[in-house]
C-alpha positions in Angstrom: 31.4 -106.8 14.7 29.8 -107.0 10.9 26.5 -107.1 10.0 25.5 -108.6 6.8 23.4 -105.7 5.3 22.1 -106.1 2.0 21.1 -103.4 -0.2 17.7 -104.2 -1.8 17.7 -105.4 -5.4 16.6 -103.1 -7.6 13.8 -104.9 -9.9 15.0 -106.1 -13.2 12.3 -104.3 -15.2 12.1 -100.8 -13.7 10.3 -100.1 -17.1 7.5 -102.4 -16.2 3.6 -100.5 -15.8 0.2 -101.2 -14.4 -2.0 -103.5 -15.9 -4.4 -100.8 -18.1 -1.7 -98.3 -18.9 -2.6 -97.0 -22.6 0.4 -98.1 -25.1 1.5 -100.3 -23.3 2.8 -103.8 -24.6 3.7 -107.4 -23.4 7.2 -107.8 -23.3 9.8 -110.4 -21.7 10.4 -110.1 -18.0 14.2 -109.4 -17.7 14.6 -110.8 -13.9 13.7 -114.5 -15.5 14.4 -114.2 -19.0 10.2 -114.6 -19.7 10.9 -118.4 -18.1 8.5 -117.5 -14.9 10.6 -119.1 -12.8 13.4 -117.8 -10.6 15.7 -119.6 -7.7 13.8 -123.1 -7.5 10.2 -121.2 -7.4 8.2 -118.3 -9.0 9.5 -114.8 -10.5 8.5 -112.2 -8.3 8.6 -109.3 -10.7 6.5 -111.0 -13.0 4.1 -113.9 -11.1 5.2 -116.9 -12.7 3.8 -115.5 -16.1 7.1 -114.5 -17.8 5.6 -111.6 -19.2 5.8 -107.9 -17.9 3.5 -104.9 -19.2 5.7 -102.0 -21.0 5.7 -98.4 -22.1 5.8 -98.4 -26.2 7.4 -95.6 -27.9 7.6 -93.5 -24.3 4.2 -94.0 -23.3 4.0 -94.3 -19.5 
């Protein structure tokens, strides 16, 4: 017997921070290429925006 187990995708921007984070900048969202959209429907790293929130010069 096989089972179809799947590991779990890791997300595209690993980098990415909270919304607040001190120096931290907009930046492209890797998983969608900043298009928002992914598969038919929205990005689920970055909402549909296209943008993700990163560390700048190893802030974070």
């Amino acid at each position: 017997m096989s089972t179809d187990q799947r590991m779990p995708e890791a997300p595209a921007n690993s980098d990415a921070v909270p919304e607040g984070t001190p120096d931290a900048a907009e930046n492209l969202c890797r998983r969608c290429g900043g298009t928002g959209k992914l598969e038919g429907g929205l990005c689920p790293e970055c909402d549909g925006s296209g943008i993700v929130l990163t560390p700048v010069g190893g802030a974070g």
